[in-house]
mmCIF file as Biopython writes it, N, C-alpha, C and O atoms, coordinates in Angstrom:
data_model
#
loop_
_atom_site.group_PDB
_atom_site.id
_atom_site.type_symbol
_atom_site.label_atom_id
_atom_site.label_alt_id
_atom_site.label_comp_id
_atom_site.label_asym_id
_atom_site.label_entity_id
_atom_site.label_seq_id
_atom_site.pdbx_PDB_ins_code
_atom_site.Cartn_x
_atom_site.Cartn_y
_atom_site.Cartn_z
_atom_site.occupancy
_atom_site.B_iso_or_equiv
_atom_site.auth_seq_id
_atom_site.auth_asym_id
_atom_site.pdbx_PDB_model_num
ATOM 1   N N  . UNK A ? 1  ? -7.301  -16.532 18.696 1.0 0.0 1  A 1 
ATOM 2   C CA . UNK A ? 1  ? -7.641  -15.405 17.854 1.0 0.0 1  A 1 
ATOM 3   C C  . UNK A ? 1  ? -8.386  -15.937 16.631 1.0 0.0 1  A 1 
ATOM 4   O O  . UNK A ? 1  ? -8.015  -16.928 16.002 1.0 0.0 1  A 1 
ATOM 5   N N  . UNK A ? 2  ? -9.148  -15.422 16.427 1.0 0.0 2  A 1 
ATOM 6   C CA . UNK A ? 2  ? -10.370 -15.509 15.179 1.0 0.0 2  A 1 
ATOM 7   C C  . UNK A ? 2  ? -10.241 -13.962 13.664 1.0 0.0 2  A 1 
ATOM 8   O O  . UNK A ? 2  ? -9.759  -12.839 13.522 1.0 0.0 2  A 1 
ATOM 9   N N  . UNK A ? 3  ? -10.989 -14.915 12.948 1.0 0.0 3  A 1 
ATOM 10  C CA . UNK A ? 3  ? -10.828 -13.978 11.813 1.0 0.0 3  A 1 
ATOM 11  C C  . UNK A ? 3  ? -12.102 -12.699 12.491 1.0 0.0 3  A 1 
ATOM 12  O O  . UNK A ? 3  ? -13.180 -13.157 12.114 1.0 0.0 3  A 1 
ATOM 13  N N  . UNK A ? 4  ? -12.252 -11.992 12.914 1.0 0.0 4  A 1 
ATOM 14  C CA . UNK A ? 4  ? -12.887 -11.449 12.804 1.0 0.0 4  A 1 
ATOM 15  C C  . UNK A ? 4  ? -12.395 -10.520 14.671 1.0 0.0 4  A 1 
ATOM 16  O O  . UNK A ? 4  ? -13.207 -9.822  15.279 1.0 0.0 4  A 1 
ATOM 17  N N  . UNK A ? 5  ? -11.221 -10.752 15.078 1.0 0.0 5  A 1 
ATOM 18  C CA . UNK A ? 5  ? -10.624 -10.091 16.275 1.0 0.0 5  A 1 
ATOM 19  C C  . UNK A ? 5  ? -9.858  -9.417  15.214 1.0 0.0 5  A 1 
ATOM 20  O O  . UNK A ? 5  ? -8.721  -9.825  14.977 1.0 0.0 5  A 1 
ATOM 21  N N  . UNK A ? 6  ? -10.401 -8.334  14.481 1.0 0.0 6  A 1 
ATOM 22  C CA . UNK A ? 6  ? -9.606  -7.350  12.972 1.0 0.0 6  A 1 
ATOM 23  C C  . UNK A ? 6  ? -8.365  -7.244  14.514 1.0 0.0 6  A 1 
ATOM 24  O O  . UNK A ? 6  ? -7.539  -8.037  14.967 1.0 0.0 6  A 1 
ATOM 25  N N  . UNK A ? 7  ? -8.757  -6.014  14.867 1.0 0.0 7  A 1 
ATOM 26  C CA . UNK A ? 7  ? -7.773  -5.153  15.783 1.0 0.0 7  A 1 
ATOM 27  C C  . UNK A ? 7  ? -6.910  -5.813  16.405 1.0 0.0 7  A 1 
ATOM 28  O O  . UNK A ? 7  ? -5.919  -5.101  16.564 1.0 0.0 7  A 1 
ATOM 29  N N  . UNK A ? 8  ? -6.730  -7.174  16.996 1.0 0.0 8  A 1 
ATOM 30  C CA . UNK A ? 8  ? -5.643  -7.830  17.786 1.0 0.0 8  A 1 
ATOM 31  C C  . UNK A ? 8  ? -4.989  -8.749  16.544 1.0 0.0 8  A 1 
ATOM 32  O O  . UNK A ? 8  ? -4.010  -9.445  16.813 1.0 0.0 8  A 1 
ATOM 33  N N  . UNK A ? 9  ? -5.489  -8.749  15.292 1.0 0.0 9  A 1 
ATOM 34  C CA . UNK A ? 9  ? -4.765  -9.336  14.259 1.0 0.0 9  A 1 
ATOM 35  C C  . UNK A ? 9  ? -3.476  -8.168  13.914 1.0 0.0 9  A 1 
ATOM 36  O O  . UNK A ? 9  ? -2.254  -8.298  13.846 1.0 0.0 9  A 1 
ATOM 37  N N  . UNK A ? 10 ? -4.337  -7.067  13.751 1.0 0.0 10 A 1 
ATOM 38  C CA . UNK A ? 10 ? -3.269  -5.845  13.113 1.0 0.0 10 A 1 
ATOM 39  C C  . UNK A ? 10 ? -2.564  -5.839  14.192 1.0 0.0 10 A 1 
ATOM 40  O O  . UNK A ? 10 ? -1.505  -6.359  13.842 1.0 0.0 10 A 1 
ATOM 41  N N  . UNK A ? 11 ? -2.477  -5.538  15.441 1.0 0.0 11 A 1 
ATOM 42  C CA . UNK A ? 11 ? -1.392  -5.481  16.499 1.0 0.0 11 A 1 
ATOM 43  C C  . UNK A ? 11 ? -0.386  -6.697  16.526 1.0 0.0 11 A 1 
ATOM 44  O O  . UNK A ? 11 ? 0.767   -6.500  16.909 1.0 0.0 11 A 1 
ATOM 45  N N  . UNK A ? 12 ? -0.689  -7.613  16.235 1.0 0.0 12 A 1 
ATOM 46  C CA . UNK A ? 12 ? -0.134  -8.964  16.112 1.0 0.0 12 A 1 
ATOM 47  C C  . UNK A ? 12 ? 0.980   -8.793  14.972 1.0 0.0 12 A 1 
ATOM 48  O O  . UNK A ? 12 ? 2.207   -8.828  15.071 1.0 0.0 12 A 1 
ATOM 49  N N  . UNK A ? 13 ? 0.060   -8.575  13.728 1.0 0.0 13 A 1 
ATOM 50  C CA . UNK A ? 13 ? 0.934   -8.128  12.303 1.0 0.0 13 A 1 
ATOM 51  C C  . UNK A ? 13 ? 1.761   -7.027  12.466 1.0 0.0 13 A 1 
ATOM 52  O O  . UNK A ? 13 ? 2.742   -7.144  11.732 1.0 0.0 13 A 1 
ATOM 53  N N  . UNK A ? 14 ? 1.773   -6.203  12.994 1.0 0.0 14 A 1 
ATOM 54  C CA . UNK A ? 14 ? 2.518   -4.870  13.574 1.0 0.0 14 A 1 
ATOM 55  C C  . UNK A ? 14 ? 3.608   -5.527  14.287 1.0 0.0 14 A 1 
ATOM 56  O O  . UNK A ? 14 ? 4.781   -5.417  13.927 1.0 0.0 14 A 1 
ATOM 57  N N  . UNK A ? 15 ? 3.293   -6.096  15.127 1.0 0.0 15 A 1 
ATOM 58  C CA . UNK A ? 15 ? 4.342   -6.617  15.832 1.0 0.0 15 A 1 
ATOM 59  C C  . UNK A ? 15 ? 5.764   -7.486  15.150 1.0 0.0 15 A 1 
ATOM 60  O O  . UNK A ? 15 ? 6.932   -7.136  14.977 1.0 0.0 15 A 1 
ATOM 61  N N  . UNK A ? 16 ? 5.175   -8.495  14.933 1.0 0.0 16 A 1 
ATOM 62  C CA . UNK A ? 16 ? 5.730   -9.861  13.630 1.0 0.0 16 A 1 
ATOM 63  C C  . UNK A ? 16 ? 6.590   -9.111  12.463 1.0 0.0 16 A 1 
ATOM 64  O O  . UNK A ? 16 ? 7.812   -9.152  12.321 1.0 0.0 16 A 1 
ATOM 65  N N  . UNK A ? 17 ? 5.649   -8.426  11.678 1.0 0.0 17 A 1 
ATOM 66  C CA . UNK A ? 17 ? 6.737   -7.740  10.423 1.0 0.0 17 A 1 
ATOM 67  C C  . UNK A ? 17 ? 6.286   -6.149  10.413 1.0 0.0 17 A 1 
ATOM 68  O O  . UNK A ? 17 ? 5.552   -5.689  9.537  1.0 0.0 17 A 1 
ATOM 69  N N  . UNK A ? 18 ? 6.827   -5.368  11.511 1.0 0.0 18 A 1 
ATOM 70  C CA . UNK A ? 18 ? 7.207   -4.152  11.487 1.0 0.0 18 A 1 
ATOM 71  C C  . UNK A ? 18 ? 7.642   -3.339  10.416 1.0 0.0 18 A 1 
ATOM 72  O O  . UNK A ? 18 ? 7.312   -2.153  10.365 1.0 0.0 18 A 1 
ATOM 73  N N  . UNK A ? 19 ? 8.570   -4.033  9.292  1.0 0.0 19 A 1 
ATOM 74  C CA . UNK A ? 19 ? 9.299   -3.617  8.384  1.0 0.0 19 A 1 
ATOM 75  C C  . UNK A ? 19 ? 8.127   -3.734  6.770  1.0 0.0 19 A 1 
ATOM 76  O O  . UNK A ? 19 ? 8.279   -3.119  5.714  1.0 0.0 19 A 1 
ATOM 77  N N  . UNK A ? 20 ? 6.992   -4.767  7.143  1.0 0.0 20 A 1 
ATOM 78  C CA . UNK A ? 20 ? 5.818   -4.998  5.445  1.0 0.0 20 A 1 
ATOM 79  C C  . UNK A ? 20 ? 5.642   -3.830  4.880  1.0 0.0 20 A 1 
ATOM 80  O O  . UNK A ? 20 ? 5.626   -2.839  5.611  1.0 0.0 20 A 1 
ATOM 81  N N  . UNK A ? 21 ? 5.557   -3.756  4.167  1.0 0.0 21 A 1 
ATOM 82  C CA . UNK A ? 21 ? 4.693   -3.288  2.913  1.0 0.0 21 A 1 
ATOM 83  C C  . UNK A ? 21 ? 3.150   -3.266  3.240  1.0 0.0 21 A 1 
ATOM 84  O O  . UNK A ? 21 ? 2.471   -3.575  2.261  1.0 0.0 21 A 1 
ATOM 85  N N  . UNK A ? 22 ? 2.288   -2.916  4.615  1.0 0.0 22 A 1 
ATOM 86  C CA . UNK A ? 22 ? 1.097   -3.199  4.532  1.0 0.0 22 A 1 
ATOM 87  C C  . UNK A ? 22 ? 0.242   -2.408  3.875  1.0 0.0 22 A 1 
ATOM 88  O O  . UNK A ? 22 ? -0.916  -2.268  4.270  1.0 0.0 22 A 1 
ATOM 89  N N  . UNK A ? 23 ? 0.729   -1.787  2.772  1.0 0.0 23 A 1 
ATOM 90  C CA . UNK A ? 23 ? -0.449  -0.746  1.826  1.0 0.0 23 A 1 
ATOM 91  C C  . UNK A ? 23 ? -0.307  -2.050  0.759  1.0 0.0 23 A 1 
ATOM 92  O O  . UNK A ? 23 ? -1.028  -3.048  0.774  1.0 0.0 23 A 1 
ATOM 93  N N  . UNK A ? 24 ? 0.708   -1.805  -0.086 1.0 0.0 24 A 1 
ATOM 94  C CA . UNK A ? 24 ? 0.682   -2.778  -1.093 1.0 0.0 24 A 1 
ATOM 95  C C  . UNK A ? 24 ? 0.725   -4.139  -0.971 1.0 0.0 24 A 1 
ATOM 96  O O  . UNK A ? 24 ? 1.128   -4.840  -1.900 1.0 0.0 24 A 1 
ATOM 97  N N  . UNK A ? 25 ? 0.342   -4.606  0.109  1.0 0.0 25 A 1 
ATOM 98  C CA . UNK A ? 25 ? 0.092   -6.178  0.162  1.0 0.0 25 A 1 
ATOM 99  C C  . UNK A ? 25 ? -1.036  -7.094  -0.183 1.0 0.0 25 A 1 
ATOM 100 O O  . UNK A ? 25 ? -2.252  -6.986  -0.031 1.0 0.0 25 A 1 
ATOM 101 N N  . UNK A ? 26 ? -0.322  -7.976  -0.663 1.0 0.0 26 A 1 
ATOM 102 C CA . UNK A ? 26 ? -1.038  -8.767  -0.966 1.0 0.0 26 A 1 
ATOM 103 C C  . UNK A ? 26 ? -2.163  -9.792  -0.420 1.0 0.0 26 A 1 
ATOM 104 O O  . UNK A ? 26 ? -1.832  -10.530 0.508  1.0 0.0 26 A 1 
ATOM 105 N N  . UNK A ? 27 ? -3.456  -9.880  -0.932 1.0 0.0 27 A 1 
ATOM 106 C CA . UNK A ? 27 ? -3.927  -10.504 0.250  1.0 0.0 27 A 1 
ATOM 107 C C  . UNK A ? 27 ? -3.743  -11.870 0.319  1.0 0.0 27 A 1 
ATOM 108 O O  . UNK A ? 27 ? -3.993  -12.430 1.386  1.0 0.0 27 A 1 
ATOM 109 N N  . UNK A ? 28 ? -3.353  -12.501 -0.622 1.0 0.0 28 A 1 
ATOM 110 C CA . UNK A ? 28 ? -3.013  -13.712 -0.424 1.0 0.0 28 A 1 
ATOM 111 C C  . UNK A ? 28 ? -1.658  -14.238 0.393  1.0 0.0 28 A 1 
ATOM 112 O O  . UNK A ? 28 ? -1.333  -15.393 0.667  1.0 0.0 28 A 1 
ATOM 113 N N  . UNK A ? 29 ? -0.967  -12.950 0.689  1.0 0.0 29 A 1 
ATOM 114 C CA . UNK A ? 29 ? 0.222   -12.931 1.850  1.0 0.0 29 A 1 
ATOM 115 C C  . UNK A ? 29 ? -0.213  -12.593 2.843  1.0 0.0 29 A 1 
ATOM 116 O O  . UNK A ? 29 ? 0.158   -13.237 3.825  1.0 0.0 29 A 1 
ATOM 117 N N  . UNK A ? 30 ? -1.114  -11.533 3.048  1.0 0.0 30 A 1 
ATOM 118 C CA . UNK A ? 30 ? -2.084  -11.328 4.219  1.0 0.0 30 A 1 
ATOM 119 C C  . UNK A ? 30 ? -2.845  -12.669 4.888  1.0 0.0 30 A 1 
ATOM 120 O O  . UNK A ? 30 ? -3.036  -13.021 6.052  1.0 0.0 30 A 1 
ATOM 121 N N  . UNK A ? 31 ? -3.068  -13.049 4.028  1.0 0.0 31 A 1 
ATOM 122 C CA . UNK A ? 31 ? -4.300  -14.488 4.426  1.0 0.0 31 A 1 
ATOM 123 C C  . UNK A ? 31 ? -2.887  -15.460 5.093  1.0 0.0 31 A 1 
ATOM 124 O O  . UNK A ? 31 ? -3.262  -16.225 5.981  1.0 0.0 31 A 1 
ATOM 125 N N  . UNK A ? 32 ? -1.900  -15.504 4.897  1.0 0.0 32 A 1 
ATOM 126 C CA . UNK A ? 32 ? -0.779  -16.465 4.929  1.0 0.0 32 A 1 
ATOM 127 C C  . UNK A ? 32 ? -0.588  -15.877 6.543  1.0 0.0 32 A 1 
ATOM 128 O O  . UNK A ? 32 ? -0.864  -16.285 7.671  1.0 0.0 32 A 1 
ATOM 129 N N  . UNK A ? 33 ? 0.070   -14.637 5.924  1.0 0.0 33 A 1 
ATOM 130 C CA . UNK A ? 33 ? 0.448   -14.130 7.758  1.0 0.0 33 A 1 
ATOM 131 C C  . UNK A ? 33 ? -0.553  -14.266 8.777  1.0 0.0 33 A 1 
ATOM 132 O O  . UNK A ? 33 ? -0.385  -14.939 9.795  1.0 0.0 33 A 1 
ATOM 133 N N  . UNK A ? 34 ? -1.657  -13.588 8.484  1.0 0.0 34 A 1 
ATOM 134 C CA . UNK A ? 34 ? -2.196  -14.364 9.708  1.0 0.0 34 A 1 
ATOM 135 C C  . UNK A ? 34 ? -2.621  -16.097 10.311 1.0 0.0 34 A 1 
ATOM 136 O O  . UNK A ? 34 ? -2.710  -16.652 11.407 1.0 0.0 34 A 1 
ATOM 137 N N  . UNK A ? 35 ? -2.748  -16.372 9.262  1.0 0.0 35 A 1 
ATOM 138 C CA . UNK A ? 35 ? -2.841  -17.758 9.998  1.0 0.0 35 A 1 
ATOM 139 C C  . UNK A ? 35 ? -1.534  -18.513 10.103 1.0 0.0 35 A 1 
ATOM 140 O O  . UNK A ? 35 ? -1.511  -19.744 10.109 1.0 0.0 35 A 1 
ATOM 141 N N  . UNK A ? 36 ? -0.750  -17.975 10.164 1.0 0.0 36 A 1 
ATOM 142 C CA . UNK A ? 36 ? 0.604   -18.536 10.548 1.0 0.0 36 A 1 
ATOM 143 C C  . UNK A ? 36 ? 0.741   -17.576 12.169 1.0 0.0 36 A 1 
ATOM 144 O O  . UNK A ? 36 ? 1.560   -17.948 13.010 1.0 0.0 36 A 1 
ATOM 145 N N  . UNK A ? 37 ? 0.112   -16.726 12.343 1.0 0.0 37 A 1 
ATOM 146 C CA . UNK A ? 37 ? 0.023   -16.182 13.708 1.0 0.0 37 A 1 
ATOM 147 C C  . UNK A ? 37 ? 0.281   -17.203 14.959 1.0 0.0 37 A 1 
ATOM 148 O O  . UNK A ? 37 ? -0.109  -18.352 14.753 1.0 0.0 37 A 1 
ATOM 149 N N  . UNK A ? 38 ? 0.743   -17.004 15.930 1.0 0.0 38 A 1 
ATOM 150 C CA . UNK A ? 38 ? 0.741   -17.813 17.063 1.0 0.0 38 A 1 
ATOM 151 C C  . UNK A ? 38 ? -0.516  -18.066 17.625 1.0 0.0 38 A 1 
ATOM 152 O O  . UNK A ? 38 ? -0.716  -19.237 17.950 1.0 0.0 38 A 1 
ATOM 153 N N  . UNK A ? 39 ? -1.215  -17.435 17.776 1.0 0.0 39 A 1 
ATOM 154 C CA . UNK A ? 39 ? -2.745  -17.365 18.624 1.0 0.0 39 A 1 
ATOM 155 C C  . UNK A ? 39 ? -3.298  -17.568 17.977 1.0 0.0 39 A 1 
ATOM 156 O O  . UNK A ? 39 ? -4.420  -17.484 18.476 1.0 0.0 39 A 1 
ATOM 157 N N  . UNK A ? 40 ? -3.410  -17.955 16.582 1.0 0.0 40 A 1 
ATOM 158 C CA . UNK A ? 40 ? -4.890  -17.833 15.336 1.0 0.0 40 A 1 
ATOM 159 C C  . UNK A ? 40 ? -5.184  -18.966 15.527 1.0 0.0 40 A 1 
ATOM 160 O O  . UNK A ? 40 ? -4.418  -19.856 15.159 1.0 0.0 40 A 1 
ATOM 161 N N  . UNK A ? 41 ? -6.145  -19.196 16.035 1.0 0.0 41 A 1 
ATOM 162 C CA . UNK A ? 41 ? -6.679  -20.741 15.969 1.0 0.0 41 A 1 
ATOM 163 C C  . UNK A ? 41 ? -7.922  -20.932 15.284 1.0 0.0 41 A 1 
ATOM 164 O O  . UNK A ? 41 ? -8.489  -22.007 15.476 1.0 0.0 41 A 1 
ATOM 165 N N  . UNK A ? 42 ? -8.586  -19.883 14.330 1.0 0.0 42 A 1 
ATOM 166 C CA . UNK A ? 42 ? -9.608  -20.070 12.990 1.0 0.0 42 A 1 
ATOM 167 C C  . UNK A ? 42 ? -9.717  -21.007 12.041 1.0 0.0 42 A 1 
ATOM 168 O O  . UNK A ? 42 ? -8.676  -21.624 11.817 1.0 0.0 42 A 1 
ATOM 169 N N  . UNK A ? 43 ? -10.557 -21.268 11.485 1.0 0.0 43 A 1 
ATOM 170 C CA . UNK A ? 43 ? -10.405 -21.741 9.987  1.0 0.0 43 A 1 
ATOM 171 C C  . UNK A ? 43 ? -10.193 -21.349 9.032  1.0 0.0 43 A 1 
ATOM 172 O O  . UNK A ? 43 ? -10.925 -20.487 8.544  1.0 0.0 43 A 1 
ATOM 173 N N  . UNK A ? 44 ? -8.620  -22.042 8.097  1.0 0.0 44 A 1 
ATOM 174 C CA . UNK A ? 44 ? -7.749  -21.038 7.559  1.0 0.0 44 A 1 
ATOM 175 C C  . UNK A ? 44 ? -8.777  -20.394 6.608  1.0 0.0 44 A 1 
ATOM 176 O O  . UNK A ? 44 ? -8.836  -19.165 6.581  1.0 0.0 44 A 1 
ATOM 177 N N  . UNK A ? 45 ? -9.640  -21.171 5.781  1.0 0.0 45 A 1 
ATOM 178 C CA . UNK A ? 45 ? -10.442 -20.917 4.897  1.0 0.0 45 A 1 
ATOM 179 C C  . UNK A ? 45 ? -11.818 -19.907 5.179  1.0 0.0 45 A 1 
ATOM 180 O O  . UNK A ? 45 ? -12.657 -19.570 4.344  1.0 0.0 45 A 1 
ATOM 181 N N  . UNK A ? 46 ? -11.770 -19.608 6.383  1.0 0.0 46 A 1 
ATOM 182 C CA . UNK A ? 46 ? -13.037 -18.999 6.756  1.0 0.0 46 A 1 
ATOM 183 C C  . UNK A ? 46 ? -12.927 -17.366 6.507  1.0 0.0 46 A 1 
ATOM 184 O O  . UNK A ? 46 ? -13.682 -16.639 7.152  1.0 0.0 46 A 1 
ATOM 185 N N  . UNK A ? 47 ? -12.089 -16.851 5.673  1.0 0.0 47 A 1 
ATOM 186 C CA . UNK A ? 47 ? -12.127 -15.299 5.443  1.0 0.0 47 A 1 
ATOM 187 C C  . UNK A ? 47 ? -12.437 -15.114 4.297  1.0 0.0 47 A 1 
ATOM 188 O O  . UNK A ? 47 ? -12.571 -16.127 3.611  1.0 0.0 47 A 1 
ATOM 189 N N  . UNK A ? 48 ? -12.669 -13.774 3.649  1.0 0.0 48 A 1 
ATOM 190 C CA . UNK A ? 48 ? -12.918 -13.857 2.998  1.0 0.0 48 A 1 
ATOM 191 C C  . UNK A ? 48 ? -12.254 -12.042 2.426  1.0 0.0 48 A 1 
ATOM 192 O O  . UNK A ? 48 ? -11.465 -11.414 3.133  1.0 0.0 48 A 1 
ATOM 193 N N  . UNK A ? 49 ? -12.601 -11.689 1.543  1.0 0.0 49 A 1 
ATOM 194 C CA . UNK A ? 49 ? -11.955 -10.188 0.700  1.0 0.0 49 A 1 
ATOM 195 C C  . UNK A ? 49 ? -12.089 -9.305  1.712  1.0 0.0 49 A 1 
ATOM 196 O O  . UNK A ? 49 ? -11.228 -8.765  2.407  1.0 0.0 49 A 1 
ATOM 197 N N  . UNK A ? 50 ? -13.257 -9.219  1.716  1.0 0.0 50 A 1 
ATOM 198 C CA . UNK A ? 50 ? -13.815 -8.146  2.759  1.0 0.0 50 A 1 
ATOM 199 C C  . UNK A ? 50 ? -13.123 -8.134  4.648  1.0 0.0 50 A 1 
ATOM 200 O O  . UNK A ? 50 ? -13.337 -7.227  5.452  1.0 0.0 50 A 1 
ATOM 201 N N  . UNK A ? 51 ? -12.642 -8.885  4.808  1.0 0.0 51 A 1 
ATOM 202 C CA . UNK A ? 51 ? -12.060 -9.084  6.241  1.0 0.0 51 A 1 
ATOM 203 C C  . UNK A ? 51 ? -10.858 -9.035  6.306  1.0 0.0 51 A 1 
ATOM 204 O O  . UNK A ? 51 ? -10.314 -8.629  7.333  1.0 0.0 51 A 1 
ATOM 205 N N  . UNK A ? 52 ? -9.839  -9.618  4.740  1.0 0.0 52 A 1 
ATOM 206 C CA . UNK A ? 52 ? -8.679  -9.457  5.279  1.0 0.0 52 A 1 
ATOM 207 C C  . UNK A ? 52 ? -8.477  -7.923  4.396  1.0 0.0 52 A 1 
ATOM 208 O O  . UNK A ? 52 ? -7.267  -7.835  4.188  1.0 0.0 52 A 1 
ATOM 209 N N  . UNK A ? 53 ? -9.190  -6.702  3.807  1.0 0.0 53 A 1 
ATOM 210 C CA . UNK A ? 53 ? -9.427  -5.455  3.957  1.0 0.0 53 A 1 
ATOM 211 C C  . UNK A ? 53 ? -9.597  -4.912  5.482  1.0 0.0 53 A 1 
ATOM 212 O O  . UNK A ? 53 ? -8.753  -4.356  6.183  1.0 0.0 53 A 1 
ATOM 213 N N  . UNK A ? 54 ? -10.415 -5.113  5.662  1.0 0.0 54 A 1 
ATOM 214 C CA . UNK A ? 54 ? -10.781 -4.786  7.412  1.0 0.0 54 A 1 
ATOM 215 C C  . UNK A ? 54 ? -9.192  -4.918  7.898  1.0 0.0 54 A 1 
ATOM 216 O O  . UNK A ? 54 ? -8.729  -3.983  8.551  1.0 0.0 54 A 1 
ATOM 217 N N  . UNK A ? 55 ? -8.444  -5.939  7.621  1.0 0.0 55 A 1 
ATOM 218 C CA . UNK A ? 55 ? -7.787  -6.286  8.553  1.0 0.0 55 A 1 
ATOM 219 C C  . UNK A ? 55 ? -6.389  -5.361  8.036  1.0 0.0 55 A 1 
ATOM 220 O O  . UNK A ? 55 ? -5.732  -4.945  8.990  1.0 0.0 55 A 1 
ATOM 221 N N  . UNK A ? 56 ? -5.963  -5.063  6.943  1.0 0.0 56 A 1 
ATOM 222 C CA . UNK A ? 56 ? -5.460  -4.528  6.248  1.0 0.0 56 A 1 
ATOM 223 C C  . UNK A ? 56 ? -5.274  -2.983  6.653  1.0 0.0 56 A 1 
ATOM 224 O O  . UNK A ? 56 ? -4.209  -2.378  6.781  1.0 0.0 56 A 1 
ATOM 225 N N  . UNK A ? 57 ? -6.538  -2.516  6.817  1.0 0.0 57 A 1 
ATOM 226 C CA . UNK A ? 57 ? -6.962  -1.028  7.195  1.0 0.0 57 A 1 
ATOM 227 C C  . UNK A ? 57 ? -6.840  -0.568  8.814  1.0 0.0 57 A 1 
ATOM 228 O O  . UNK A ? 57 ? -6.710  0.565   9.276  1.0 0.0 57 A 1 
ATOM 229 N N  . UNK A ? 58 ? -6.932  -1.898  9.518  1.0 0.0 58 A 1 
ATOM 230 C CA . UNK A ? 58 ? -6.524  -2.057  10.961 1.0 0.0 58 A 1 
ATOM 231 C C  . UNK A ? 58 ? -4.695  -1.731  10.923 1.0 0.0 58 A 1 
ATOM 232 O O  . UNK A ? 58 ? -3.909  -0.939  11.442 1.0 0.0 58 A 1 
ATOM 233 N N  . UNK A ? 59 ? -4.666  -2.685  10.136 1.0 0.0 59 A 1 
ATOM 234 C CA . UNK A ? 59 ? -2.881  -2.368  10.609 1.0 0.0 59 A 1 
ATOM 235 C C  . UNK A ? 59 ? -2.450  -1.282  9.927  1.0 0.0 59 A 1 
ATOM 236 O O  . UNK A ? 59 ? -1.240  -1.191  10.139 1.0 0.0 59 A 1 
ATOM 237 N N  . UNK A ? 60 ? -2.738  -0.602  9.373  1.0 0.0 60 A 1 
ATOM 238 C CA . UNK A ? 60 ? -2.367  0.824   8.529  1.0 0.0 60 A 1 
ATOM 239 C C  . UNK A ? 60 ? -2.869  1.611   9.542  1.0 0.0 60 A 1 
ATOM 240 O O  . UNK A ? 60 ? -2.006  2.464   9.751  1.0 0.0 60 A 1 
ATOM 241 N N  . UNK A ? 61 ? -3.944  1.807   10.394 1.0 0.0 61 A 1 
ATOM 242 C CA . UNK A ? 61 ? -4.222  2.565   10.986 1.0 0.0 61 A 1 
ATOM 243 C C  . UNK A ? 61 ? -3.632  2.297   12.797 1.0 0.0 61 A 1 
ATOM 244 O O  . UNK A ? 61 ? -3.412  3.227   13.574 1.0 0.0 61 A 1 
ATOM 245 N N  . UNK A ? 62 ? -3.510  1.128   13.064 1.0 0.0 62 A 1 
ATOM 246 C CA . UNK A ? 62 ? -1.765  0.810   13.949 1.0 0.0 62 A 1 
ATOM 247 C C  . UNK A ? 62 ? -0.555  1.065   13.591 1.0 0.0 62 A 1 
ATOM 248 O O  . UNK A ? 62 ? 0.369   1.030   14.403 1.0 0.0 62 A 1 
ATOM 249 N N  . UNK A ? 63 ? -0.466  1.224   12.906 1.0 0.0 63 A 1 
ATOM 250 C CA . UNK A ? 63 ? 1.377   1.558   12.416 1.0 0.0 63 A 1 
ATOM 251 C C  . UNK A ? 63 ? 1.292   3.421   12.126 1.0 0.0 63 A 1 
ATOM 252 O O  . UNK A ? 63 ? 2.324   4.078   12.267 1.0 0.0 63 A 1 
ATOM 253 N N  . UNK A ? 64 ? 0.234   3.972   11.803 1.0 0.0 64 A 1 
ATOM 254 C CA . UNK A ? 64 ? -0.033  5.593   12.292 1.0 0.0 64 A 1 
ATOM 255 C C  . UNK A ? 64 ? -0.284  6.018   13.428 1.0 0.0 64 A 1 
ATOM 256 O O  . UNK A ? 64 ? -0.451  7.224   13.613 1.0 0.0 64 A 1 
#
């Protein structure tokens, strides 16, 4: 999984911590959770504001 598979990140994060806070999170906990993912095999450093938003808005719109 790559920074930029938004949609199988949020299903992933959905899965893992069911119980987050994913409105008010942080992205620097965001950036953490996913690359602590099982499948993420990216470069941790390769995201950036704009993606872990994307990714943010993915799992808000999985958990509705």
């Amino acid at each position: 999984m790559r920074w930029l598979d938004i949609r199988e990140i949020a299903i992933e994060l959905e899965e893992q911590y069911p119980e987050a806070d994913n409105v008010n999170l942080r992205f620097t906990d965001l950036r953490n959770w996913v690359i602590a993912l099982p499948d993420f095999t990216d470069n941790p450093d390769g995201c950036n504001e704009k993606v872990l938003e994307a990714i943010q808005m993915a799992w808000l719109d999985e958990r509705s």
